[in-house]
C-alpha positions as CSV (number, residue, x, y, z in Angstrom):
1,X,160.6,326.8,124.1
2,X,159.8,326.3,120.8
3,X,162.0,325.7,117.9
4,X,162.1,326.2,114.3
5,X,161.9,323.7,111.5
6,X,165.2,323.4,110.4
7,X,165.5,323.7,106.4
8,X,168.6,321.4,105.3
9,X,170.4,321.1,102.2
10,X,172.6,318.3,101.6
11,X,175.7,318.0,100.1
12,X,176.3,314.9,98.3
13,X,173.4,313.2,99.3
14,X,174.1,309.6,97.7
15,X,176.8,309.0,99.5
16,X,176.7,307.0,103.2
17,X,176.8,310.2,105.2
18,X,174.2,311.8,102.6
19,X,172.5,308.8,102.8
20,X,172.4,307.9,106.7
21,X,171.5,311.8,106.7
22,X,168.1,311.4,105.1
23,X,167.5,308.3,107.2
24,X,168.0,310.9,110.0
25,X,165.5,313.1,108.9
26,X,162.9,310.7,108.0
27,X,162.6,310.5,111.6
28,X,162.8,314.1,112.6
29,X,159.3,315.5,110.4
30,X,159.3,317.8,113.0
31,X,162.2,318.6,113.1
32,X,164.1,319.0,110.2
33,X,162.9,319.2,106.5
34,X,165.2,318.8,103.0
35,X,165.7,321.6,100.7
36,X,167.9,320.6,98.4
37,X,170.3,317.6,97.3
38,X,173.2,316.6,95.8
39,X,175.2,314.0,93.8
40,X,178.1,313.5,91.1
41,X,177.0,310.4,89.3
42,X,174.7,308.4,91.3
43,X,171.7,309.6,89.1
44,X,169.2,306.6,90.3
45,X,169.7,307.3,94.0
46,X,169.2,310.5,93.6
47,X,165.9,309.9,91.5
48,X,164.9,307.3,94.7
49,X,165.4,310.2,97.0
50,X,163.9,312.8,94.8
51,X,160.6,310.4,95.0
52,X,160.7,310.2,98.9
53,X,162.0,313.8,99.9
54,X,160.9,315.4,97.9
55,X,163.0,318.5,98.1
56,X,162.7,321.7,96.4
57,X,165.9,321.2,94.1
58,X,168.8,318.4,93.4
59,X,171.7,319.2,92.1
60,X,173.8,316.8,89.2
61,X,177.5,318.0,89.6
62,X,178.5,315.8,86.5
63,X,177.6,317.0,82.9
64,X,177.3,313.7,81.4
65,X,174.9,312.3,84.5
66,X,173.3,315.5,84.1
67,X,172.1,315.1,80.3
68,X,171.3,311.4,80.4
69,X,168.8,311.8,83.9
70,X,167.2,315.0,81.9
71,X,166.7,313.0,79.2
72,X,165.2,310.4,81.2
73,X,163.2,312.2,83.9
74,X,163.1,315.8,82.7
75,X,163.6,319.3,84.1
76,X,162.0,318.9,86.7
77,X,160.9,315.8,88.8
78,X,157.8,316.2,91.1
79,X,158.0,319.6,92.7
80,X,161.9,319.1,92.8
81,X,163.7,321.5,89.9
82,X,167.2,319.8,88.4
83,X,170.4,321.7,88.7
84,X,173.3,321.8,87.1
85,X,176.9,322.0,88.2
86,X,178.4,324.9,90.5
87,X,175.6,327.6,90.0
88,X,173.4,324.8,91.5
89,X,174.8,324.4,94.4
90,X,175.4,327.9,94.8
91,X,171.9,328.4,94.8
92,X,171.1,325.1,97.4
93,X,173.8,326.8,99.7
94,X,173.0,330.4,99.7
95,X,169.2,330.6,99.8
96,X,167.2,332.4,102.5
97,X,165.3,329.6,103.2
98,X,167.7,327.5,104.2
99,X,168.8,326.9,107.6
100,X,171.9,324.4,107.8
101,X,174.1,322.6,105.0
102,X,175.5,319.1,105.3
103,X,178.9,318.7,103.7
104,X,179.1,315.6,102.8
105,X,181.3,315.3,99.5
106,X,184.4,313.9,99.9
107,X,187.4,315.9,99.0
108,X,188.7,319.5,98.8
109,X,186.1,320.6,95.7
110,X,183.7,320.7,98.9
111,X,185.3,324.1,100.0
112,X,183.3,326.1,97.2
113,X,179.7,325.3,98.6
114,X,181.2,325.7,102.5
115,X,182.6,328.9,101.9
116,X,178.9,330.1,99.9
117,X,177.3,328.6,103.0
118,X,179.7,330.5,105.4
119,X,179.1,333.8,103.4
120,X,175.6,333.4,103.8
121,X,175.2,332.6,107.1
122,X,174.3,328.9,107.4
123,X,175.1,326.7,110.3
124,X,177.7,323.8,108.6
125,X,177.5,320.4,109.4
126,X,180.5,319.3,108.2
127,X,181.5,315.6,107.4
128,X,184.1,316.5,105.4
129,X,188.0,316.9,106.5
130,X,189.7,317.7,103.9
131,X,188.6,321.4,103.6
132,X,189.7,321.5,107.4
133,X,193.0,320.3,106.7
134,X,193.7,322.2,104.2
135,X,191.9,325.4,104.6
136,X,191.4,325.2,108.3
137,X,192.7,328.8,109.2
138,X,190.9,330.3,105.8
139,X,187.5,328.7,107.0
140,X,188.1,330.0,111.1
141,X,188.7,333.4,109.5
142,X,185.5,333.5,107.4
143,X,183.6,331.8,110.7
144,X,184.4,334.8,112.6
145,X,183.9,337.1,110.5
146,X,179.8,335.6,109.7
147,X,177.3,334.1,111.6
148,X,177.6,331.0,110.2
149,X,177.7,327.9,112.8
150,X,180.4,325.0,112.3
151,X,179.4,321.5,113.8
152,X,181.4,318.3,112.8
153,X,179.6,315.2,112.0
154,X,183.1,312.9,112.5
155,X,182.1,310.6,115.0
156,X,185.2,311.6,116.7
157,X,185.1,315.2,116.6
158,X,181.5,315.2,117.2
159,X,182.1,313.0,120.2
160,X,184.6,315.4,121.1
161,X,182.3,318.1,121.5
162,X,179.3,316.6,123.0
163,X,181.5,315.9,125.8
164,X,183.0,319.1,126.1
165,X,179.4,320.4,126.2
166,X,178.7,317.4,128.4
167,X,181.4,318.9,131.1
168,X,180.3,322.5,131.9
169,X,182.2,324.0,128.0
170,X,181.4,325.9,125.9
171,X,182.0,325.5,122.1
172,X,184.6,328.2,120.9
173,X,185.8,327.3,117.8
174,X,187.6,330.9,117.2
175,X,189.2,331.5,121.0
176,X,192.8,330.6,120.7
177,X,193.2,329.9,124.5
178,X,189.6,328.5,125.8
179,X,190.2,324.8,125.4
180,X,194.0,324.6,126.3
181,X,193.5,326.5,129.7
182,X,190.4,324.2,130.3
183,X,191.2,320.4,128.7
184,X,195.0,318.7,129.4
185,X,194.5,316.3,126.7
186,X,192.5,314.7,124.1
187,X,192.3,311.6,122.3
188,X,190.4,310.1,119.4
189,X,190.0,306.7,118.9
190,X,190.4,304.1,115.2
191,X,189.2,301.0,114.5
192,X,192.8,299.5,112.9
193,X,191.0,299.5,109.3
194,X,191.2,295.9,107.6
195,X,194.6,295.1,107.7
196,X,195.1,295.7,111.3
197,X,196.3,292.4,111.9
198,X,198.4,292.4,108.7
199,X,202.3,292.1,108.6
200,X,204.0,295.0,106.8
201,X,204.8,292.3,104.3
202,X,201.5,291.0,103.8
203,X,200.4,294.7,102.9
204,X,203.0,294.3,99.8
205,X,199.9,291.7,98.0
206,X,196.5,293.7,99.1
207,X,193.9,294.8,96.3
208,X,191.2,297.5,96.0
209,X,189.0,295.4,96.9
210,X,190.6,294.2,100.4
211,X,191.0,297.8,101.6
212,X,187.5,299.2,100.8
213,X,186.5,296.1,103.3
214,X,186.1,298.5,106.5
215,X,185.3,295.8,110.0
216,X,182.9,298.2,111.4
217,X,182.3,301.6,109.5
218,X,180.0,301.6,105.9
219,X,181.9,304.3,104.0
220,X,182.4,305.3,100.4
221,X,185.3,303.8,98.8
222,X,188.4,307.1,99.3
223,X,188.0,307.2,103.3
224,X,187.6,303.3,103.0
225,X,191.7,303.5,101.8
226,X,192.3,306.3,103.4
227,X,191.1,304.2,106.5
228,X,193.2,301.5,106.0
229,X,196.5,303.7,105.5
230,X,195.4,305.0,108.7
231,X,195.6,308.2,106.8
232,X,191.9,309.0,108.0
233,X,193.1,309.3,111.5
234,X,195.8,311.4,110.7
235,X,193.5,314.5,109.0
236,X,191.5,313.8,111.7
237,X,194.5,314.8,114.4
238,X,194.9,317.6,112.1
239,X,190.9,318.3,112.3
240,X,190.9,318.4,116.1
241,X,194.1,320.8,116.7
242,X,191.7,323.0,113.8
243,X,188.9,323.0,115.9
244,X,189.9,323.1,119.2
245,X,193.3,324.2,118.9
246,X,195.0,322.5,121.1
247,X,198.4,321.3,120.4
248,X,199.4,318.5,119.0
249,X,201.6,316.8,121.5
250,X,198.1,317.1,123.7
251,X,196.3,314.8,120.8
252,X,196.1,311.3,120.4
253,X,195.1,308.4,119.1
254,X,194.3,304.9,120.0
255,X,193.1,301.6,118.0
256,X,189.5,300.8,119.6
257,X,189.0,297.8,117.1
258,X,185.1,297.6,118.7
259,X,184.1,301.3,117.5
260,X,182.0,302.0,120.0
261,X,184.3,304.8,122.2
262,X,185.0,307.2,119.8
263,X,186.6,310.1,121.8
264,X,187.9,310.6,125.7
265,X,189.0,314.2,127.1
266,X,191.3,314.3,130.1
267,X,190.8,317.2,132.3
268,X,193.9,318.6,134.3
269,X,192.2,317.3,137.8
270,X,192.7,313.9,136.3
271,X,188.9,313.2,134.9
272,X,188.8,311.1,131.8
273,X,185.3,311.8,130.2
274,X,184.5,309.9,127.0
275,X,181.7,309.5,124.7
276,X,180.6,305.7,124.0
277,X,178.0,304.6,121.4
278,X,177.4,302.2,118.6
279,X,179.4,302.8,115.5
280,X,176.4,304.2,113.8
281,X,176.7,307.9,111.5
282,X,173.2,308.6,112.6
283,X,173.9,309.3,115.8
284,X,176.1,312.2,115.4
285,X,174.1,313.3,112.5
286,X,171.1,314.0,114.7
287,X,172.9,315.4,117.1
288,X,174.4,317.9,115.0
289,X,170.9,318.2,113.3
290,X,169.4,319.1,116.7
291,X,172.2,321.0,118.6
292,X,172.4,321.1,121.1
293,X,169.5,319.1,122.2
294,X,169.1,315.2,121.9
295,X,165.7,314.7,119.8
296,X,166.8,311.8,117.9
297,X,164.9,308.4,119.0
298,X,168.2,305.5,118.0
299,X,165.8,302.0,118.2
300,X,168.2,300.4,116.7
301,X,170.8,297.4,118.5
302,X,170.5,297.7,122.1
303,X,175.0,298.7,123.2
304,X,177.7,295.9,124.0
305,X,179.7,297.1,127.0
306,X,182.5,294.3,126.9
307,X,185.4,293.8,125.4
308,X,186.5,297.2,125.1
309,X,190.3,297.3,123.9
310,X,193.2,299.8,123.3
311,X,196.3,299.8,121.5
312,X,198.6,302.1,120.5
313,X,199.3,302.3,116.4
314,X,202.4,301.4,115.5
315,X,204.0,303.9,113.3
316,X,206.2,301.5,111.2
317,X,202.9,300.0,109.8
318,X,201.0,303.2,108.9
319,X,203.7,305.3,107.8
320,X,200.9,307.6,106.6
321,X,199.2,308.2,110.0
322,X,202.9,309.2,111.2
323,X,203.2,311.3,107.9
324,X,200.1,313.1,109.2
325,X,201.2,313.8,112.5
326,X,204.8,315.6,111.5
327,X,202.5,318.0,109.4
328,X,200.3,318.7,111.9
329,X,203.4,319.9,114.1
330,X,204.9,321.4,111.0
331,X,201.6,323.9,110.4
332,X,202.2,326.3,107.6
333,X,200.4,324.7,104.0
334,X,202.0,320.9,104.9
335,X,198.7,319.8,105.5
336,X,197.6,320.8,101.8
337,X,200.2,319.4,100.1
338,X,199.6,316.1,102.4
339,X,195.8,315.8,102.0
340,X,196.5,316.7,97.7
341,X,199.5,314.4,97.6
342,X,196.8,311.8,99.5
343,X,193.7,312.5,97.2
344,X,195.9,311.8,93.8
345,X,197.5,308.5,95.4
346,X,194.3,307.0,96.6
347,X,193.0,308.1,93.2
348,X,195.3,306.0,91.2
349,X,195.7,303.5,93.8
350,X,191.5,303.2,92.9
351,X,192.3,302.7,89.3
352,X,194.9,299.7,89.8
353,X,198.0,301.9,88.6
354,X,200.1,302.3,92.1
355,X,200.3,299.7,95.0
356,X,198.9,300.0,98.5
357,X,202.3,300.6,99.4
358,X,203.3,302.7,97.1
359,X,200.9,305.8,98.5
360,X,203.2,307.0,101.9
361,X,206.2,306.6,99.8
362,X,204.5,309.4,97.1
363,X,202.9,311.5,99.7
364,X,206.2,311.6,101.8
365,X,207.8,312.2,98.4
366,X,205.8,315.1,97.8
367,X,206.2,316.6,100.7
368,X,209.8,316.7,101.0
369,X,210.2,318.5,97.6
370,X,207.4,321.2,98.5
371,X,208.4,324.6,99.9
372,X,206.1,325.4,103.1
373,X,204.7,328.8,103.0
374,X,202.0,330.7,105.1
375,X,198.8,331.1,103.1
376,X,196.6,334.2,103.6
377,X,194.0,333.9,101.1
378,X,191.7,331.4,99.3
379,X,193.2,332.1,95.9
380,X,196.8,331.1,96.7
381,X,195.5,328.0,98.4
382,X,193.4,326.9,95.7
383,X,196.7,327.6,93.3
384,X,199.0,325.6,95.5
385,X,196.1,323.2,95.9
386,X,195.9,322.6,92.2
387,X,199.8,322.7,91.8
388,X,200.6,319.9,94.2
389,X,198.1,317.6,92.6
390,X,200.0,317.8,89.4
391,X,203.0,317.2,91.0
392,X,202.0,314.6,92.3
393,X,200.3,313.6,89.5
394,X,203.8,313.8,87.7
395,X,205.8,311.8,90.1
396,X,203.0,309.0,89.4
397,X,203.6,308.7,85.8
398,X,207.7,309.0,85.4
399,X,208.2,306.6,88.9
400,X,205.2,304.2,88.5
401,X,203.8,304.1,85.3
């Protein structure tokens, strides 16, 4: 059989999944070629990949970046025309001639180029959670009613379903009852973050710069925190009762501090299948490039198969992770107000203004003075969306600053 190029525009492509992405493709010409980019500030990258990719357009998402790499470079750089702002990645997202989109900005603004992708018909490789989490049942809705694809670049997720795929499944993202009549449990595994080993009163003195040290992953600087709260694995529980839906008592987790098992699905005969590989982005990346066949060529570090360890996470340390899990059981808009309440504390956490510490106590703060309320369209989301960060924003100033 033989297969189309696949035309790929990426979405936030200076950051380490937009960047490992592009390292992906470099070795698929055959494969898979770049359409158009993406970045916020990283205006040198950008000019680096513009150089090397040479895609049709790249997109600057911040007016200030925007002016200053004009002024520098011009309109137009190569063959590859310079966007501005929303209307260009509209235009990266919704064009005929694109094939797939890789979602790879971090944080809820990412829903405006999914849903354009979604309404267009593109197959979304999605690296980012937070839309999930928050808009999950929004997003399934639109899914269904399009022929637009969803595939998660997660490691875990995307482990999840290459061994569903692996075991006879199919993938059914919209059927309510496929996966819990076929798979009895599933579990997702986390490295422990850097302060793993850390007593809950040595986490009262950590800095920026001690939770943005990840053991295993390279990862931009929010999911880096949001790692080390264990927060991360929490929207990812969330993530994979979205996609799969399968409840949440049937979902866990388990600190693999070696990275290298990153999912396992126990069948109701008693088979425990799981999906083992080096903690490297590429590999899901080409998979989802590709899906569902293998093309990608990994010559990289041959794998380690010793020393494989599991613990369970204890709760009293990563009060966030268990924050997580009583909102995916609670449903409704929790997980919103969780993952806004989350983006503003690890914001100001960031900037030096709130403690590690301090970010479960706002987020569980926020959470027990929100009302929780069925959404049924994207407007209302987007409202409470916006509504909960100033909240939360709020609570910041008069409690901690």
């Amino acid at each position: 059989m033989v297969y189309a190029m696949n035309t790929v525009s990426i979405l936030g492509s200076t950051g380490s999944i937009g960047q490992s992405s592009l390292k992906v493709i470099s070795k698929l010409p055959k494969e898979v070629c770049v359409y158009g980019i993406s970045c916020h500030n990283n205006i040198l990258l950008l000019h680096q990949q513009i150089i090397e990719y040479k895609p049709k357009y790249a997109v600057i998402t911040n007016k200030e970046s925007y002016d200053f790499f004009i002024s520098k470079y011009g309109k137009k750089v190569l063959r590859t025309e310079i966007l501005y702002g929303d209307d260009g990645l509209n235009l990266i997202t919704s064009e005929s001639d694109v094939d797939s989109i890789i979602a790879a900005i971090v944080g809820f603004e990412c829903i405006y180029p999914v849903i354009q992708g979604i309404k267009n018909n593109k197959r979304i490789l999605i690296a980012n959670k937070e839309i999930l989490v928050s808009a999950g049942k929004i997003i399934l809705s639109m899914l269904k009613d399009s022929k637009s694809t969803l595939i998660p670049i997660d490691s875990e997720h995307n482990a999840l379903l290459q061994i569903i795929l692996s075991s006879g499944l199919d993938y059914k993202i919209n059927n309510h009852e496929y996966y819990k009549k076929n798979i009895k449990n599933i579990t997702i595994t986390a490295s422990g973050g850097p302060f793993i080993d850390f007593s809950t009163n040595d986490l009262k003195h950590v800095t920026v710069s001690d939770a943005i040290k990840h053991p295993t992953w390279n990862m931009g600087k929010k999911i880096s925190v949001d790692s080390a709260t264990m927060m991360n694995k929490g929207l990812e529980i969330i993530e994979a009762k979205i996609l799969f839906n399968i409840d949440t008592s049937n979902i866990n987790a388990l600190i693999h501090r070696e990275s290298r098992v990153h999912a396992l699905v126990e069948f109701f005969d008693g088979t425990i299948i799981s999906h083992m590989s080096n903690p490297n982005m590429m590999i899901p990346i080409s998979y989802a490039l590709t899906y569902p066949r293998r093309v990608f060529n990994n010559d990289y570090e041959s794998f380690n198969y010793t020393n494989f360890s599991f613990e369970e996470i204890p709760l009293d340390k990563y009060p966030c992770y268990r924050l997580a899990r009583y909102v995916a059981e609670t449903d409704k808009n929790s997980a919103l107000i969780l993952n806004a309440a989350n983006e503003i504390s690890v914001e100001y956490f960031l900037d030096g203004k709130i403690s590690f510490l301090n970010i479960p106590d706002i987020i569980e703060h926020i959470l027990d003075v929100s009302d929780y309320v069925d959404h049924t369209d994207l407007d209302s989301i987007l409202n409470n969306d916006m509504q909960t960060r100033e909240l939360t924003k709020k609570y910041i100033k008069n409690k901690y600053l």
